[in-house]
N, C-alpha and C positions, 0 to 999 in steps of 0.2 A: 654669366659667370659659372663657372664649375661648382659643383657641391662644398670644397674644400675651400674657397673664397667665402664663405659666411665666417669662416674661424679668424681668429687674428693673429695667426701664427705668423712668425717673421722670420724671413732667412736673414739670419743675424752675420753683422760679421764682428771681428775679434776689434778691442781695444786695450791700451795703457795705460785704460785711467784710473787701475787702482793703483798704480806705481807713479801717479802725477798729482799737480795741484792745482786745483779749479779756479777759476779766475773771468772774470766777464771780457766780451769779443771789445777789441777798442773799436768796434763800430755801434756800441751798444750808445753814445753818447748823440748819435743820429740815426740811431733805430735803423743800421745796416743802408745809410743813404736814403732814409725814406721807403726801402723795401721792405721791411720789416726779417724775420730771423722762421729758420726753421726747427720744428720739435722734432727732436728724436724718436716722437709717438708720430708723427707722420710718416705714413706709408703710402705705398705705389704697387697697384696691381700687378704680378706678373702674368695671370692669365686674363687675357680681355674675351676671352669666347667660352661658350658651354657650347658643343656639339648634342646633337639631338643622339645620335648614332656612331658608329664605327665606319659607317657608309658615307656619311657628310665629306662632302668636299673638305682635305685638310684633314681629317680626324685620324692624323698618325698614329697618335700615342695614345689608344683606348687602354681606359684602365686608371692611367694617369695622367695630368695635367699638360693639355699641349701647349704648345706656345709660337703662336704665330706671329710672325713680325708683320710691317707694315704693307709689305708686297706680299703677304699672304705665302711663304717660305716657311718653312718649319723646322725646328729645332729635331736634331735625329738622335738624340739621346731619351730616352722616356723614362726619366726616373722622377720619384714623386716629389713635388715642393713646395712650401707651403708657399700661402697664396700671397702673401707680402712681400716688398722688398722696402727698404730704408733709402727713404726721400734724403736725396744729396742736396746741401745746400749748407751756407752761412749758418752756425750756430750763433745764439746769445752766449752762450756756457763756452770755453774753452780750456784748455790744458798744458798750453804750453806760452813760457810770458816770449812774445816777439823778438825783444830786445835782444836775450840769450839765447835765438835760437840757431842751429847751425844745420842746413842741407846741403843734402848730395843729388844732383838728377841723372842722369846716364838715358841713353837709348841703346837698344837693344834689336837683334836681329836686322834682316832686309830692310832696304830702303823705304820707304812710303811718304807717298807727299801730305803735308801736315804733322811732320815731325819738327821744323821748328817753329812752327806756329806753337806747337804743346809747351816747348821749352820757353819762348817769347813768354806767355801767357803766365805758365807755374813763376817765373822771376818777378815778371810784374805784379802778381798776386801777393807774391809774398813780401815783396818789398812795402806794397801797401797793407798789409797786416803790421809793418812795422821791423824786420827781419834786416839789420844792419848791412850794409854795404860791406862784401868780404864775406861775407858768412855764409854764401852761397857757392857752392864747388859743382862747377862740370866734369864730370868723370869722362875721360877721352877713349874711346872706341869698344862700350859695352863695359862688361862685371872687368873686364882684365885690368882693364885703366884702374882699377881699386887697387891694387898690387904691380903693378908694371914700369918698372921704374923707369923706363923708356917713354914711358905719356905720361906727363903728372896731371893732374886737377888744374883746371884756368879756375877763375872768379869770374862769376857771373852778377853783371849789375844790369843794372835800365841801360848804361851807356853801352855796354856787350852785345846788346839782341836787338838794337834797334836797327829796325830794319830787314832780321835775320829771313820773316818770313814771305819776302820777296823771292825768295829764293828758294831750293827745291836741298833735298839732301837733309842732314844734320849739321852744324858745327860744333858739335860734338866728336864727331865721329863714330863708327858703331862695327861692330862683330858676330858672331854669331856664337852659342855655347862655349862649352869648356872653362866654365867658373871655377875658383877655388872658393867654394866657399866659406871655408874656415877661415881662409886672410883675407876675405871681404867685410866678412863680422870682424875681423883684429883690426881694420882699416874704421867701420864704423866705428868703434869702441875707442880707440887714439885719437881718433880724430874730432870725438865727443861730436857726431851727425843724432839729433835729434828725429830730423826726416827724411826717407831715400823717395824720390820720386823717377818709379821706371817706367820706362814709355817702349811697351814690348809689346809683341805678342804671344802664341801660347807658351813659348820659348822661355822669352823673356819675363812671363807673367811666373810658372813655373821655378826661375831664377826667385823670384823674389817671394815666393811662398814657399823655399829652400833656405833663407837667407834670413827670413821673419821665423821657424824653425829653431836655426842655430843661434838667434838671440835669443830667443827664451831659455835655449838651455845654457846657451853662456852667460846667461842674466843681463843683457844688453838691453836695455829700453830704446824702442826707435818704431816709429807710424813709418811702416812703410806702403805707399799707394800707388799703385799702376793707371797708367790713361792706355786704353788697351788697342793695339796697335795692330791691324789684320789689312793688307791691302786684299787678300783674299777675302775678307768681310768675315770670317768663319768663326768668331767667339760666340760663345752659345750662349740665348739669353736675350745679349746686346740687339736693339736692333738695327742698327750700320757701325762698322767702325769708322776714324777718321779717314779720309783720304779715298775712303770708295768711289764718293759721288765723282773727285776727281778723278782716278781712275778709269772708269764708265766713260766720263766728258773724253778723256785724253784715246782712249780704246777706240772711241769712234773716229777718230781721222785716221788709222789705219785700215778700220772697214772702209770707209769712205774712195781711201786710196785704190784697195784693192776691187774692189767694183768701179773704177775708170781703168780700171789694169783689164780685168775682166772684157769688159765691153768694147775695149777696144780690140780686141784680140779675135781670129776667129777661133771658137769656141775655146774661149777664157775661161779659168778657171780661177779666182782671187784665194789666194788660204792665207788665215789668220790665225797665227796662234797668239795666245794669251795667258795670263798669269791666272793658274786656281790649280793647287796640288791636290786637293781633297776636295773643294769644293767649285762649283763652276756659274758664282754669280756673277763676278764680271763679266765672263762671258755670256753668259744669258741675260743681261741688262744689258750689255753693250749693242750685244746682238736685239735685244727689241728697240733699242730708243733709236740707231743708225736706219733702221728699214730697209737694209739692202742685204741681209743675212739670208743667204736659201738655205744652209745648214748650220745644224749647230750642236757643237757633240761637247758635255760634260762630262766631268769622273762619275757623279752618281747614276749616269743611264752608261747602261753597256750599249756597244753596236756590233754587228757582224758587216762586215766588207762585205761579203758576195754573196752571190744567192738572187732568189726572186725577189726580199724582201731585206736586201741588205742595200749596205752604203752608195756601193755602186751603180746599183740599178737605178736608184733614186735621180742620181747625180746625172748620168745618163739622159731620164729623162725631163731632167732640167735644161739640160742642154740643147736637147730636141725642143725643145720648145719657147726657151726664150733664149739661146743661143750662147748664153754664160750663164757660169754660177758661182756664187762667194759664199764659201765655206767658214767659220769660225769655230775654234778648237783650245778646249785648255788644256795648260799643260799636262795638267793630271788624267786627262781623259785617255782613254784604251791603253793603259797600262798591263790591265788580265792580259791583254794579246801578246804587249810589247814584255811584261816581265816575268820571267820565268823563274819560279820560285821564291823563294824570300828575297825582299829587297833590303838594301844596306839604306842606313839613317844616316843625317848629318849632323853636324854638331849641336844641333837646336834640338836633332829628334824627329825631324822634316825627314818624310823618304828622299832618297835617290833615286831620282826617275829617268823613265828614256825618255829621248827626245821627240815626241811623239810628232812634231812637226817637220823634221827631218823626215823620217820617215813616214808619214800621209802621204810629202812629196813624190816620195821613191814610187811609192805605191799606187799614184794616181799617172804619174809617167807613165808605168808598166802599163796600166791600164786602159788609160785613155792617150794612146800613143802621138793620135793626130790634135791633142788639146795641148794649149798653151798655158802652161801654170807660172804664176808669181805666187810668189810666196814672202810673205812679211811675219816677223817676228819682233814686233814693239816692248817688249817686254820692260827692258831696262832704261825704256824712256820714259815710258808712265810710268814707272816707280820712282823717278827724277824730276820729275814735274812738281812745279809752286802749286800752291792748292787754288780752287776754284771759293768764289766767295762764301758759299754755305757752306765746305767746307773748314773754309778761315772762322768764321762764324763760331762754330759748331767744335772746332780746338780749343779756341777761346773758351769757351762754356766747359769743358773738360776742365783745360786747367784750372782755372777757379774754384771748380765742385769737387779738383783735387787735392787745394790748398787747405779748402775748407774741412772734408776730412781728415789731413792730418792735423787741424788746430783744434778738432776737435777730438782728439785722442783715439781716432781708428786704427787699425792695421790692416794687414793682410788683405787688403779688399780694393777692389776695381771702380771706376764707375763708366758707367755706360745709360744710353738712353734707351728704356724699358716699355714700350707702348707709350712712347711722345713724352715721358718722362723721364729725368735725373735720379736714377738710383744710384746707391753704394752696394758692389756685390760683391761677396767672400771669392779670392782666387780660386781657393779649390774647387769651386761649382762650376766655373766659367771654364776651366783650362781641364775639365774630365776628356772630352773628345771634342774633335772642330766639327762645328755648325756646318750642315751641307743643303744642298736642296732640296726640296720634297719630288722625287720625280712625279707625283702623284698629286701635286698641290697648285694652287690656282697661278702661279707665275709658269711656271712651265708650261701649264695647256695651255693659258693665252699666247704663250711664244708660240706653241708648234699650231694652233689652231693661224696666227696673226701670220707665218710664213708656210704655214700647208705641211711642215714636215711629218713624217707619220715615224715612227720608231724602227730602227737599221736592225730587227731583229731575224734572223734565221730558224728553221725549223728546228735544228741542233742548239741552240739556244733552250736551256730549262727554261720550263713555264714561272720558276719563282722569280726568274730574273727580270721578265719582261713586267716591264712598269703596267701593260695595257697593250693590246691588239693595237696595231695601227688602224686609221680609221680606211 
């Protein structure tokens, strides 16, 4: 553990509870089913490693506290924290009586599968804390459905969601930025919503610590909690979001395709692109679990196309040698090439990117005249996809540990799983900048070490850029 882990400082997040009235969990009368209840004095390490050095494999953030997730990936912000986070779970103690209470749940931004799993889960949760039939409101396609008179609120019961998470999408429905946020708090506020429960990512999370803001200063009491939603996996902190693993599972039948596309061809070339704007760990999981990846270009590693020791040369000699190659590429990858100057945001705040797999295409025609390229672009199938069991699993346990922090008089805060743990984390900490790869940290070098790739760098390439000399 780090020096700063002997302290018992705690990244606290915000509560209601001096504006509410304490009252015992109706599970208190079977000790929570036999499981018993969690204290608010329980904590969860966020750092599980002491580095010896600044040299140690992984030792990004010298100086300050790093945080490695479970595949040894590292968080790329280095700001200091204390060494606690607050154990999500059941309280004995809660704050608000069942009976009266009234939620809202909404999702928010792109697709990702185990979004109705989240929703399934948070109704049936609540219903069993005791939360009346009717008092639960689906907000229809993101923050807008709060004012849009065009989508009103369904009601959400048991009888509503069964079944919902067979299926891939939201019923909900969902959008991306452009909140009002002042007639979202006049919608809580009329509508007397004790709890909003949003299922976002940084987008979306940001919406709701914009939202939790403008109640405090319009005097609005409301727990509002995020289950934090990244098909890109890119929340910082967390160590997977929902739907990754499916994701990864779903990315690999596109590799899979595009190496029988390959092989059969003479000299095939299979390209994959994939979903990562900032970050590129579907693709670098995708690309180690399928084993048929010879390349593999993310946003955090730059490449140069040409040269002795660029992209081509490589590829090239893939070719010569086993007579095809499968390329996998995210989207956010060679953007420095592809964009020139400042790039425009969308409505979540997400860059506008090129299409970087359009043009590899172009690029690799030009180039390798006499090869045969396919090209697959899976994108908006794997964000459509029903989730995989751990990931069903692992929804389920979200919503719960998000019910429970609203009945337990939280706010503003997330939960996510923290070194094999259920924490509760303050939005603001989580949604500073997206989680990227460590190009430098042990999942990366066992990709390029487990496929041979060495780094697409150029002599014209600065020395700061380059993650490491290829071997």
């Amino acid at each position: 553990m780090c020096d700063a882990d002997q302290s018992d400082e705690v990244l606290e997040c915000s509560t209601v509870r001096d504006r509410l009235e304490p009252r015992p969990s109706p599970w208190v009368i079977n000790n929570n089913l036999g499981g018993g209840f969690v204290s608010d004095m329980d904590k969860v390490a966020l750092t599980s490693m002491k580095f010896a050095s600044g040299s140690s494999a992984g030792a990004t953030c010298v100086g300050s506290p790093p945080h490695p997730d479970d595949n040894g990936a590292m968080d790329q912000v280095c700001v200091p924290l204390p060494a606690w986070g607050i154990r999500a779970g059941a309280r004995e103690t809660i704050y608000y009586n069942p009976s009266e209470t009234n939620v809202a749940i909404v999702t928010c931004g792109g697709l990702c599968p185990g979004l109705n799993d989240v929703v399934q889960g948070l109704v049936r949760k609540l219903e069993d804390y005791g939360v009346p039939e009717g008092n639960i409101l689906g907000i229809r396609y993101g923050y807008k459905g709060f004012y849009d008179r065009r989508h009103k609120p369904i009601v959400l019961t048991r009888k509503v969601v069964e079944g919902i998470q067979l299926a891939g999408g939201t019923i909900l429905g969902t959008s991306r930025g452009g909140a009002d946020i002042r007639e979202i708090v006049k919608r809580i506020d009329m509508w007397a919503i004790d709890m909003l429960f949003v299922i976002g990512g940084n987008g979306g999370n940001a919406g709701a610590a914009a939202i939790q803001k403008e109640c405090d200063r319009a005097g609005v009491t409301c727990s509002i909690i995020s289950a934090p939603k990244s098909i890109d996996n890119d929340i910082l902190l967390i160590d997977k979001c929902f739907g990754f693993d499916t994701a990864v599972e779903e990315a690999q039948r596109a590799l899979m395709a595009a190496k029988v596309e390959a092989t059969s061809a003479f000299k095939g070339i299979g390209l994959v692109k994939l979903m990562g704007r900032q970050s590129g760990f579907i693709t670098m999981q995708a690309s180690m679990a399928s084993g048929v990846v010879d390349v593999c270009l993310i946003p955090e590693v730059p490449f140069a196309l040409k040269g002795p020791k660029g992209l081509f040369a490589y590829v090239e000699k893939v070719l010569e040698e086993r007579g095809h190659c499968v390329m996998c590429i995210a989207e956010g990858a060679g953007q420095d090439i592809l964009a020139a100057g400042t790039q425009d945001t969308d409505l979540s705040g997400n860059p506008i990117l090129k299409d970087v797999g359009l043009w590899m295409r172009t690029e690799l025609k030009s180039h390798f005249k006499d090869a045969d390229i396919k090209y697959i672009d899976p994108s908006y199938m794997i964000r459509s996809t029903p989730t995989i069991s751990a990931d069903r699993i692992y929804c389920k346990i979200l919503a719960h540990n998000a019910v429970h922090a609203a009945f337990a008089g939280y706010t503003e805060c997330t939960v996510g799983l923290v070194n094999t743990h259920y924490v509760y984390l303050p939005i603001p900490v989580v949604i500073q900048a997206p989680r990227r790869v460590d190009p430098k940290g042990k999942t990366w070098n066992r990709l390029r070490a487990s496929i041979g790739m060495p780094n697409f760098v150029d002599e014209e390439v600065p020395a700061e850029c380059q993650a490491y000399a290829p071997a």
